[in-house]
ChimeraX commands (.cxc) that place a marker at each C-alpha (Angstrom):
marker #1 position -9.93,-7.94,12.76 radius 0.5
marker #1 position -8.51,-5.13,10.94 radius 0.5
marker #1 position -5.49,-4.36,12.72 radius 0.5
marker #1 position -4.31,-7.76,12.29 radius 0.5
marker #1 position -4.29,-7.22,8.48 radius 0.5
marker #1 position -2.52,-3.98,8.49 radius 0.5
marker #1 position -0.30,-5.56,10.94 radius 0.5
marker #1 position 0.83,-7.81,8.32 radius 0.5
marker #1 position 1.02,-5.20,5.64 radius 0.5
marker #1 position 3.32,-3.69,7.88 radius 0.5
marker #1 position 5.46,-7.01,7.83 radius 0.5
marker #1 position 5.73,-7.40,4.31 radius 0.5
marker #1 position 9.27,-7.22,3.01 radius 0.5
marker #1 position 8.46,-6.61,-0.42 radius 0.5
marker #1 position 5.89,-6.09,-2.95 radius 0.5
marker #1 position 4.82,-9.56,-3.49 radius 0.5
marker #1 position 4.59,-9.85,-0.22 radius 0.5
marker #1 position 2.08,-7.32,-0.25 radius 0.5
marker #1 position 0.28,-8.48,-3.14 radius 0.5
marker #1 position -0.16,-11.67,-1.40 radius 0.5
marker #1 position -1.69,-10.29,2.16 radius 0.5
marker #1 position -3.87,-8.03,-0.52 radius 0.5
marker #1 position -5.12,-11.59,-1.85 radius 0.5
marker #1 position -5.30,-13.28,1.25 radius 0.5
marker #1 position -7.72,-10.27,2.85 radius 0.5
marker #1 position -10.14,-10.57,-0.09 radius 0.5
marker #1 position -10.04,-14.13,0.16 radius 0.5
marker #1 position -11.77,-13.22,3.82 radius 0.5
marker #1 position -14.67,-11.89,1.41 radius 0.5
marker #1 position -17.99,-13.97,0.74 radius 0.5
marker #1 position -19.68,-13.59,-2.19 radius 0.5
marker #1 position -22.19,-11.32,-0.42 radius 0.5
marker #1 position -19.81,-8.73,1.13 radius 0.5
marker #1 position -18.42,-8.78,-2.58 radius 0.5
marker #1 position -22.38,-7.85,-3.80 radius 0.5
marker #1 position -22.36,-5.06,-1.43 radius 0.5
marker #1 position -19.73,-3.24,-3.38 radius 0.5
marker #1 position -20.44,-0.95,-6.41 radius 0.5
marker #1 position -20.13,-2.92,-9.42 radius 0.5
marker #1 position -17.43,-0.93,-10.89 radius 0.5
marker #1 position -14.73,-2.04,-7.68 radius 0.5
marker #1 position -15.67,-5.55,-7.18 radius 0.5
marker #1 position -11.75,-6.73,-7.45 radius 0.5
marker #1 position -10.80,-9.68,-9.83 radius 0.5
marker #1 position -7.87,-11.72,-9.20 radius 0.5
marker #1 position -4.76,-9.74,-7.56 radius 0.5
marker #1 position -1.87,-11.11,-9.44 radius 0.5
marker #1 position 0.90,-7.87,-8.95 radius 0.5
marker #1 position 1.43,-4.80,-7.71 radius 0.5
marker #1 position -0.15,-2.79,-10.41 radius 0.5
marker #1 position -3.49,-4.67,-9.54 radius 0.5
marker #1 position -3.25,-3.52,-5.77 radius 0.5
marker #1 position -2.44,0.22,-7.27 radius 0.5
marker #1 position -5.79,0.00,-9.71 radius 0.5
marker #1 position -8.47,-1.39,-7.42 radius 0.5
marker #1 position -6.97,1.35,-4.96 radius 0.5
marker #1 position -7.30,3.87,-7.27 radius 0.5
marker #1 position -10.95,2.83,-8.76 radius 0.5
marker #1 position -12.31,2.67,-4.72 radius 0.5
marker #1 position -11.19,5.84,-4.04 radius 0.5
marker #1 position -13.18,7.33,-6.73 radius 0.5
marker #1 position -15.63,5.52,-6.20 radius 0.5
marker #1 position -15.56,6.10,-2.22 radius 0.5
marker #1 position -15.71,9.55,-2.76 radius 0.5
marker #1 position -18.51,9.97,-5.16 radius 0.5
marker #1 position -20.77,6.77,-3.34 radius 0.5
marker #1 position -24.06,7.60,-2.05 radius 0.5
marker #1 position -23.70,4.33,-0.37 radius 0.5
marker #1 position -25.02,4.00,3.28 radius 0.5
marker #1 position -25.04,0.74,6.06 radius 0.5
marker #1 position -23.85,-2.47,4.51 radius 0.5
marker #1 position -22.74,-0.75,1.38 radius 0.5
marker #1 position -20.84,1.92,2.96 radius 0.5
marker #1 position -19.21,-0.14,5.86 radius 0.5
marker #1 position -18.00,-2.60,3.19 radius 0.5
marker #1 position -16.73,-0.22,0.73 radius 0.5
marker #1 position -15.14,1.79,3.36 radius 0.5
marker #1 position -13.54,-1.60,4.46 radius 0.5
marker #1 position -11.73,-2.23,1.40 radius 0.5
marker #1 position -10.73,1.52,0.86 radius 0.5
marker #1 position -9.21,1.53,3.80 radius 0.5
marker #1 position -7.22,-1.48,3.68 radius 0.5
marker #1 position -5.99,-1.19,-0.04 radius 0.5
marker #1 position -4.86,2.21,0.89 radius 0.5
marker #1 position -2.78,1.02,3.17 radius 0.5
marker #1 position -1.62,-1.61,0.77 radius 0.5
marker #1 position -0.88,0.93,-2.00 radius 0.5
marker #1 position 1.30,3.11,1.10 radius 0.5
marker #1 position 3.07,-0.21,1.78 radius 0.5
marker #1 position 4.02,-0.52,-1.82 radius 0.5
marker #1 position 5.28,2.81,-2.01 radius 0.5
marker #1 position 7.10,2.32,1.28 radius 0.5
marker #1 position 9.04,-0.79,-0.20 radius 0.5
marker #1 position 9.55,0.76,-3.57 radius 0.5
marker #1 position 11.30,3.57,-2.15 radius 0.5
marker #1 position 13.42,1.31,0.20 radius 0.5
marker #1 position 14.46,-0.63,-2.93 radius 0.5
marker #1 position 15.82,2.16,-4.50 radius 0.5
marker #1 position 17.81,2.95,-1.92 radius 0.5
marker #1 position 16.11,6.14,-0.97 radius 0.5
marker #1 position 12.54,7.62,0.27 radius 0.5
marker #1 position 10.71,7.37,-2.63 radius 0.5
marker #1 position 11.25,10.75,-3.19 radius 0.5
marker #1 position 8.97,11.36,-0.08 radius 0.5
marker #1 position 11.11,13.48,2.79 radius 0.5
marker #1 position 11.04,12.10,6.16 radius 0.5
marker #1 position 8.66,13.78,8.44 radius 0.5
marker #1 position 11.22,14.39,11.11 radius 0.5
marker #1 position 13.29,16.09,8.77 radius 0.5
marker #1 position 12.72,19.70,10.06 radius 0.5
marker #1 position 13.36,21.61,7.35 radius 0.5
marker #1 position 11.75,24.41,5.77 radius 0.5
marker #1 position 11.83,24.09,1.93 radius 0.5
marker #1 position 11.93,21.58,-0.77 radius 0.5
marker #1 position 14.41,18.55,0.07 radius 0.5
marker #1 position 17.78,19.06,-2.14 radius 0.5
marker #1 position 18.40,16.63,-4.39 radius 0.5
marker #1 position 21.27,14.10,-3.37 radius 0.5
marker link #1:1,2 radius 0.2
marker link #1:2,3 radius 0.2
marker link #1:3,4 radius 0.2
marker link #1:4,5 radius 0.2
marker link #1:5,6 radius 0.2
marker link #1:6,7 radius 0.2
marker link #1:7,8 radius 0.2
marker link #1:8,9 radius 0.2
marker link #1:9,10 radius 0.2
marker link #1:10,11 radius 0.2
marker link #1:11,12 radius 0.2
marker link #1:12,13 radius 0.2
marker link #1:13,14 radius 0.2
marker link #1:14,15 radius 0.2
marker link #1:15,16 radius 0.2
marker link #1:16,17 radius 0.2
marker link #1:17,18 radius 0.2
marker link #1:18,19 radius 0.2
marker link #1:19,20 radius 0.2
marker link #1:20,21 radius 0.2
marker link #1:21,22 radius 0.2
marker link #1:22,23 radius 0.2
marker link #1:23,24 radius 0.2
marker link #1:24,25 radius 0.2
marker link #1:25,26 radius 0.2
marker link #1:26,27 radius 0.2
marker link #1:27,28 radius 0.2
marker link #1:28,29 radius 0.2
marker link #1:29,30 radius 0.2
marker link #1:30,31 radius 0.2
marker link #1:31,32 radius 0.2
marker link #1:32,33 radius 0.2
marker link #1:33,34 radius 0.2
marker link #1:34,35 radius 0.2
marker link #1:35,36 radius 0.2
marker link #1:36,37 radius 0.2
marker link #1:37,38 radius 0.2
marker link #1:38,39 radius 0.2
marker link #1:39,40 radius 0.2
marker link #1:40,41 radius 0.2
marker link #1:41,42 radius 0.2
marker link #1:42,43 radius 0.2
marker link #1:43,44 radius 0.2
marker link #1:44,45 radius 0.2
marker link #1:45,46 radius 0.2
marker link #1:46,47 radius 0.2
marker link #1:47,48 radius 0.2
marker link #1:48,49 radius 0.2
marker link #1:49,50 radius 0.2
marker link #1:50,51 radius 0.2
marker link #1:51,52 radius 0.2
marker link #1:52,53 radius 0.2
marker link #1:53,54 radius 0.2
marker link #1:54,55 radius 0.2
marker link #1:55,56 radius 0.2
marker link #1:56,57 radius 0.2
marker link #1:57,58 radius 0.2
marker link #1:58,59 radius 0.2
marker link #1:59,60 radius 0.2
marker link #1:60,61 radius 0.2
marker link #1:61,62 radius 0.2
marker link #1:62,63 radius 0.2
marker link #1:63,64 radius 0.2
marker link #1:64,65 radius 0.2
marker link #1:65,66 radius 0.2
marker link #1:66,67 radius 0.2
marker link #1:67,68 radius 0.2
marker link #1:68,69 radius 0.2
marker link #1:69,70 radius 0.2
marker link #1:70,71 radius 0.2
marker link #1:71,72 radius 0.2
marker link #1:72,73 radius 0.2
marker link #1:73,74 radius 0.2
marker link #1:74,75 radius 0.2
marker link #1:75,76 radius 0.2
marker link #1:76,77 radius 0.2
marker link #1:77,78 radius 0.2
marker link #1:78,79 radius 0.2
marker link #1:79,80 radius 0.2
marker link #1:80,81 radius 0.2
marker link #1:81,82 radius 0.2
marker link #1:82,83 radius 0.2
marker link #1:83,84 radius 0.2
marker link #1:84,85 radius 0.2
marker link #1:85,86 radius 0.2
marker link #1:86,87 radius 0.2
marker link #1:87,88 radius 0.2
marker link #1:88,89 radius 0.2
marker link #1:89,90 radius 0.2
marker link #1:90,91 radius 0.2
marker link #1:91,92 radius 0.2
marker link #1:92,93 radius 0.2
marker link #1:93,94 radius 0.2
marker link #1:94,95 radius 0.2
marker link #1:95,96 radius 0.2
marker link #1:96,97 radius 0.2
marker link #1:97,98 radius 0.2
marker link #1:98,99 radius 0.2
marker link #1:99,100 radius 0.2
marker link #1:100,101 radius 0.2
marker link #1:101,102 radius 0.2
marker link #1:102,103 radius 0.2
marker link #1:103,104 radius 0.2
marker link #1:104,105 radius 0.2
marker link #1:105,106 radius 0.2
marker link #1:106,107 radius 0.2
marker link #1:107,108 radius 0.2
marker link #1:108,109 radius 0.2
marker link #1:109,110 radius 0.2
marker link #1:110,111 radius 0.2
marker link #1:111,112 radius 0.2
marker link #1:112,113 radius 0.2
marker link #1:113,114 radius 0.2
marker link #1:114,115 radius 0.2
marker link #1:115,116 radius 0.2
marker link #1:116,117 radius 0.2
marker link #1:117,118 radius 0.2
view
């Protein structure tokens, strides 16, 4: 199940932690769910964080500019989806690291304006 997956995304305390629930969920993937993906995103081996940022990357190009419909487009959609999330976790943790918000302001932050710099 999906939620299960981001769940643990959600759990990871860094990005190697990431980067391993990222390998883990295409470990889930047979050969044939792999065939039903464009050629161009079919991932290789996830060995950092940078890998989790390109596949991202390449599937949403290639999400957006797929013809792809059933199978094809359930399975791409699928990975999209979940190495989005992975790429949002990696931002979350790189901003945490550096001891601020990544440069993202806080949602609740109810101000009008750009956020000063601190």
């Amino acid at each position: 199940m999906m939620t299960s997956w981001y769940s643990q995304l959600d759990r990871a305390k860094t990005a190697g932690d990431t980067v391993a629930v990222a390998r883990d969920f295409m470990a889930t993937w047979s050969p044939e769910d792999l065939a039903l993906l464009p050629a161009t995103v079919r991932p290789g081996r996830l060995r950092d964080e940078e890998d989790v940022e390109t596949l991202h990357e390449m599937l949403v190009v290639a999400y957006r500019d797929s013809r792809a419909t059933g199978r094809e487009l359930d399975a791409l959609q699928r990975l999209t989806s979940f190495m989005v999330r992975a790429s949002i976790r990696l931002a979350e943790l790189s901003g945490e690291s550096s001891g601020g918000s990544g440069g993202i302001p806080p949602m609740s932050a109810g101000k009008s304006g750009s956020p000063a710099e601190e």
